[in-house]
C-alpha positions in Angstrom: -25.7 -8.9 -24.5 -27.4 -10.3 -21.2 -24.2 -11.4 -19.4 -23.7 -10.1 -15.7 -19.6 -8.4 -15.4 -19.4 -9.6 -12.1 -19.8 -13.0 -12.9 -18.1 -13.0 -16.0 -15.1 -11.4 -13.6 -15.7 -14.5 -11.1 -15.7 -17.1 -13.1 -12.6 -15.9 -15.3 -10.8 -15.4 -11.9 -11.1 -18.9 -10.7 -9.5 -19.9 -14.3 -6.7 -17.8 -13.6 -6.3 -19.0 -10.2 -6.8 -23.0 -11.1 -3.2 -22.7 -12.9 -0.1 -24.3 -11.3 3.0 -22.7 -10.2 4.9 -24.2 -12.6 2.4 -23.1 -15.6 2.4 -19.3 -14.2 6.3 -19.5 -14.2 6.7 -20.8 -17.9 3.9 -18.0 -18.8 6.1 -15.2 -17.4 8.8 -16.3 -19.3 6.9 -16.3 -22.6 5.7 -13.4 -21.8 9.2 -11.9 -21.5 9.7 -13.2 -24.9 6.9 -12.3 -26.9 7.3 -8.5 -25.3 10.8 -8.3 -26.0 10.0 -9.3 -29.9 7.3 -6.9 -29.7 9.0 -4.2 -29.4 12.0 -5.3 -31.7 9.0 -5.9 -34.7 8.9 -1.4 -34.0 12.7 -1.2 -34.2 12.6 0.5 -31.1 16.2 1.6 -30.4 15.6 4.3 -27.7 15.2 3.9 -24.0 11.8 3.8 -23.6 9.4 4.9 -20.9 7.0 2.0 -19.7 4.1 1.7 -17.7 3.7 -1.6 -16.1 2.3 -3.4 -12.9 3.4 -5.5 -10.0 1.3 -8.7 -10.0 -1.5 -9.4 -7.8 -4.3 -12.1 -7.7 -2.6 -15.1 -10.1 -2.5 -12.5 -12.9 0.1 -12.9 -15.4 3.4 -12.7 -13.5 5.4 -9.5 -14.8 8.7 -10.0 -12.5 10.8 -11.6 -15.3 9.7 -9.0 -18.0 10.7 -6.0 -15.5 14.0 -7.4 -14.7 15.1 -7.7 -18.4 13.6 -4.4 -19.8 15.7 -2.9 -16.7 18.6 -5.0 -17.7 18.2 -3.5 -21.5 18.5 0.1 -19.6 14.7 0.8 -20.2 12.5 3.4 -17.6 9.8 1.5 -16.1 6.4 3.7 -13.8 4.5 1.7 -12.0 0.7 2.7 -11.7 0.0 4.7 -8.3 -3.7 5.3 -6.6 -4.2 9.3 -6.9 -3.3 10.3 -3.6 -6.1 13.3 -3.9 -9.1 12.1 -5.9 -8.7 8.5 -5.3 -10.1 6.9 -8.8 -7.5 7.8 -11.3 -3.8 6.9 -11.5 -0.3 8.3 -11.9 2.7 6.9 -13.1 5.6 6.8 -11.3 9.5 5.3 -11.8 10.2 2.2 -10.8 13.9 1.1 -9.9 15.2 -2.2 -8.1 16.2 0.5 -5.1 12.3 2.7 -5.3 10.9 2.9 -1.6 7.7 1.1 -1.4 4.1 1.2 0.2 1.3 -0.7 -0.2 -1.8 0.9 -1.3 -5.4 0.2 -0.1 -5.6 -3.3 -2.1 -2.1 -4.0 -0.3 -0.4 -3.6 -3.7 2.5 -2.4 -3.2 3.5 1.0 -5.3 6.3 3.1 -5.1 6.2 6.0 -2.6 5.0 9.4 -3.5 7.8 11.3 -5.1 6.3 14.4 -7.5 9.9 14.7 -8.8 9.2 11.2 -10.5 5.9 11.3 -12.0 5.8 10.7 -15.5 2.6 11.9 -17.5 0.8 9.5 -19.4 1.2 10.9 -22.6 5.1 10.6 -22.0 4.8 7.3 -22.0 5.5 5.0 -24.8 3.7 1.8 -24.1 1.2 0.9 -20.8 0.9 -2.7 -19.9 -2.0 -3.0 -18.2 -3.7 -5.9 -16.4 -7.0 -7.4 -16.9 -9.4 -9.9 -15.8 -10.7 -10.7 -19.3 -10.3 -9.8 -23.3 -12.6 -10.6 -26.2 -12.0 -10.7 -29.9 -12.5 -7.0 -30.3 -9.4 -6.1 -28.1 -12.2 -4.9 -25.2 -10.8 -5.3 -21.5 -12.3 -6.2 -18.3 -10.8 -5.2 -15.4 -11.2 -5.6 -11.8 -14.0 -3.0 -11.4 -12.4 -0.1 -9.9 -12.1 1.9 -13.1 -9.1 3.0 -12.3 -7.4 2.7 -15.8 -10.9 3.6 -17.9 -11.0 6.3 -15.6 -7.2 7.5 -16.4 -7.1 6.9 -20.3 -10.5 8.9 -20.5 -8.6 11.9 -22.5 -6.9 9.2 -24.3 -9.3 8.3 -27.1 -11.3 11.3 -26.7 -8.2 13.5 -27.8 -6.9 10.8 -30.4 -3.7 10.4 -28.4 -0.8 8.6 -30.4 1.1 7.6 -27.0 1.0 5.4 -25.4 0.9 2.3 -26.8 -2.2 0.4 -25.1 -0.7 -3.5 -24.5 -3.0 -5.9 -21.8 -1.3 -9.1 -20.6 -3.3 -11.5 -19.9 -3.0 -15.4 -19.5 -4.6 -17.5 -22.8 -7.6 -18.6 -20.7 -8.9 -15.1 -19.6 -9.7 -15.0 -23.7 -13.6 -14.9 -24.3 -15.8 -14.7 -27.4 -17.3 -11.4 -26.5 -17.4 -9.2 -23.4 -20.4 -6.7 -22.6 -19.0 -3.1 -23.2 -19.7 0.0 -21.1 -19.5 3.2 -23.0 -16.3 4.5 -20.8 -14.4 1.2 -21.5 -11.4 1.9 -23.1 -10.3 -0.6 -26.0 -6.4 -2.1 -26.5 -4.4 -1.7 -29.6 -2.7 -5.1 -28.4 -2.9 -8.0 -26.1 0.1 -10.3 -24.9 -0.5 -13.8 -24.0 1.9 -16.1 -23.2 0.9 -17.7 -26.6 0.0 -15.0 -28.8 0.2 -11.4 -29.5 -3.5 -10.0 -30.6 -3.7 -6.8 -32.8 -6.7 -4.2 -33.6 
């Protein structure tokens, strides 16, 4: 498929960024919703570990959702830049008291505590952002690689957890995107709309 990723990226950007503040606020709020009945359609009764984001760049605002999976007693990592080799990430808690940095992007992330790492495979679910999805559950991201880079074991040794989730805002949805061979596919996306499974 002859379509260029960097435009593709561009041009699904500007969508994002063309929405109100009043449109990205209701979207958080469904988004809040349709995660919550996510995880009551699995019965989950545990606390469970989650890997989520701080949003950045008009993507699908995640403030709402954090504040009620704390308020249901849930452990929430945010993703942290690899302080060594720089392209993968580690996963780190995130409480309403965490210290905070911002990282080379000037996202912030919660300062370096080893004490507070939690490995990937310990945790149950990663929301992760996106610039666009297809109809195949394939994700583009921003470019950096940072998460294809990080979930490289994850298909490669059939891992059960975590649970790959992307949010994403309805209009980042496109017919087909042109896949790399170290993309890394979603077993779900959450719109504001719609939940998507492969």
């Amino acid at each position: 498929m002859n379509i260029n990723r960097a435009n593709l990226r561009q041009e699904v950007r500007k969508r994002r960024q063309k929405l109100s503040k009043i449109e990205q606020k209701n979207a958080a709020e469904h988004l809040k919703v349709n995660f919550i009945q996510h995880l009551k359609r699995y019965k989950t009764t545990k606390n469970l570990h989650i890997g989520i984001y701080l949003s950045n760049d008009s993507e699908l605002d995640t403030s709402l959702l954090i504040k009620e999976l704390w308020s249901i007693n849930h452990h929430l990592h945010l993703p942290v830049i690899h302080p060594f080799n720089g392209t993968t990430l580690y996963f780190q808690r995130y409480e309403e008291n965490s210290p905070m940095t911002p990282n080379r992007y000037g996202i912030l992330e919660p300062k370096l505590n080893c004490s507070q790492i939690c490995p990937l495979q310990d945790l149950d679910y990663l929301l992760m952002p996106l610039v666009a999805f297809d109809n195949h559950g394939n994700r583009l991201g921003m470019g950096g690689g940072f998460y294809d880079k990080t979930l490289a074991r994850y298909h490669r040794e059939n891992w059960q957890t975590p649970q790959l989730i992307g949010l994403a805002h309805q209009c980042q949805h496109v017919e087909s995107l042109p896949v790399e061979p170290w993309d890394v596919p979603l077993n779900f996306i959450i719109t504001p709309q719609k939940i998507y499974h492969w």
